[in-house]
C-alpha positions in Angstrom: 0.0 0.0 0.0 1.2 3.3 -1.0 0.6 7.0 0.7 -2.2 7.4 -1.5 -3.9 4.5 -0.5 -3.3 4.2 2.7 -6.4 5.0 5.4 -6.4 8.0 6.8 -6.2 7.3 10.7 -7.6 9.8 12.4 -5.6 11.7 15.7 -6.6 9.5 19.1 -6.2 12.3 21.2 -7.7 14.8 18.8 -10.6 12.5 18.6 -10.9 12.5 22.3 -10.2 16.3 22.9 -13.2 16.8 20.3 -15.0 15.1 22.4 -14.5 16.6 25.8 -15.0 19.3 23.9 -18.6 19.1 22.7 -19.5 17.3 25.8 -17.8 20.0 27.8 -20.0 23.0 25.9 -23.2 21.2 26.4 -22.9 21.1 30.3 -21.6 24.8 30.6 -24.6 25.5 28.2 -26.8 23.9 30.8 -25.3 25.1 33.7 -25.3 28.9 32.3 -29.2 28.4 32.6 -29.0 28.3 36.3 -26.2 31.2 36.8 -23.5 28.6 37.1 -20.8 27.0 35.2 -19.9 22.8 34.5 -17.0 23.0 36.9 -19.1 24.4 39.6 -21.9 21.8 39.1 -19.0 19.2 38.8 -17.4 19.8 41.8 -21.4 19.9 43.8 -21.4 16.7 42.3 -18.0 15.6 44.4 -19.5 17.0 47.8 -20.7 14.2 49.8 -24.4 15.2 50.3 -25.0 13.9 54.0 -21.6 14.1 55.6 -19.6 16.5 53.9 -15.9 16.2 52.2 -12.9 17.2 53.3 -11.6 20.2 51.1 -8.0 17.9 50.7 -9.8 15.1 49.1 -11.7 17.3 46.4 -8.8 18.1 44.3 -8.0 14.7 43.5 -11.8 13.7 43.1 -12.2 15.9 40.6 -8.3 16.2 38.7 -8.0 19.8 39.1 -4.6 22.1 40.9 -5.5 23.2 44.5 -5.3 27.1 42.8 -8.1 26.3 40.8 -9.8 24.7 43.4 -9.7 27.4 45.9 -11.3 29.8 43.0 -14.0 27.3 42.5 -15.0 26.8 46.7 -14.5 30.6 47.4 -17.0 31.5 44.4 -19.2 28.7 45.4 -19.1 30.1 49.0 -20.1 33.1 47.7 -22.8 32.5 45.8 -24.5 29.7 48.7 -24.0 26.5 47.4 -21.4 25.7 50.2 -20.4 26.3 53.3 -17.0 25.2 55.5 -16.6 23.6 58.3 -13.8 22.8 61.0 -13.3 19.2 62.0 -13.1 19.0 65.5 -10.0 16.9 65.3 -7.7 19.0 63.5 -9.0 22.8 63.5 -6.9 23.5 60.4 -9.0 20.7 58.3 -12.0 22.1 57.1 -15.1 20.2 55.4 -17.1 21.4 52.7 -20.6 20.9 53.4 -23.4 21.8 51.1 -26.4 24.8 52.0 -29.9 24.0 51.0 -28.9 25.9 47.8 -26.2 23.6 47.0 -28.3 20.5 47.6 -30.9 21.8 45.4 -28.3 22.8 42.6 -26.4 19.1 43.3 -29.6 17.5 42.5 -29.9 19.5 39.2 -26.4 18.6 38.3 -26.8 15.0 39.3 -30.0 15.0 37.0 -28.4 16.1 33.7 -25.6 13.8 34.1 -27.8 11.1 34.8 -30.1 11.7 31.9 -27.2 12.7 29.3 -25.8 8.8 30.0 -29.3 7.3 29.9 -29.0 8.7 26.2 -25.7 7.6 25.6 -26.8 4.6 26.9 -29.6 4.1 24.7 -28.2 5.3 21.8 -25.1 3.4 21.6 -25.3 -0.4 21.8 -24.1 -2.0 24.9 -21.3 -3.9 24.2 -19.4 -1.0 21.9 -20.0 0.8 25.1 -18.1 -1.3 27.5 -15.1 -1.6 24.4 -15.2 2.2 24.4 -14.4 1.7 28.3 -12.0 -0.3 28.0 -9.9 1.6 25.2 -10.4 4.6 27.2 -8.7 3.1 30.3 -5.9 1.4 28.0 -5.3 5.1 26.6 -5.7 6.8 30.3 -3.4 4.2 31.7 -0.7 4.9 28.7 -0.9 8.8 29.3 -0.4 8.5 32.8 2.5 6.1 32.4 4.0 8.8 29.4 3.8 11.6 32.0 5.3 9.7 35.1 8.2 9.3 32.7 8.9 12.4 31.3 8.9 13.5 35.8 
């Protein structure tokens, strides 16, 4: 086979970024309907309703820098989603728990993402679904392992 007849593979990662991408707009699209924004909806979503979650934990729940973080709980302070807490073990811990607001606003957030993979679900057959799992881990797992190299 020569270049001209070769297949044209398409970019994996460009494939994927498209993706995010388009996935990404539609929940900031939804969220903006409710005066918020994805990452603020996400990181609702990552707040233990009942019990609350320590503030160190939510930065690796949700893959995001402690900077950005700290944005992200200070506006949603603000606006009263959240609230913070001291644990009575360590007064320098603090726990993000969630206002009536932010329990209203969690089960919003929880509802679109619940609905948007219903769709997914029925609109893609099950067993390309669980492939699509898989080669998503296998390409995950090799990122990872590319950028604990390069460190």
């Amino acid at each position: 086979m020569n270049e001209l007849t070769k297949p044209k593979l398409d970019n994996i990662d460009l494939i994927v970024k498209s993706t995010w991408l388009a996935v990404s707009k539609m929940y900031s699209d939804m969220a903006s309907e409710y005066d918020s924004t994805a990452v603020q909806a996400l990181t609702l979503l990552k707040i233990d309703p009942k019990d609350g979650t320590r503030s160190t934990n939510l930065g690796p729940k949700m893959a995001i820098e402690p900077t950005s973080l700290t944005r992200i709980i200070k506006l949603l302070e603000d606006n009263g989603y959240i609230y913070k807490e001291k644990t009575t073990l360590d007064k320098r811990e603090v726990i993000i728990k969630l206002t009536d607001k932010g329990h209203q606003h969690r089960d919003i957030s929880k509802d679109v993402v619940v609905n948007f993979n219903k769709i997914i679900a029925q609109e893609i057959d099950p067993q390309k679904l669980e492939i699509f799992k898989e080669v998503m881990s296998a390409i995950l797992k090799t990122a990872n392992k590319l950028n604990t190299k390069k460190k």
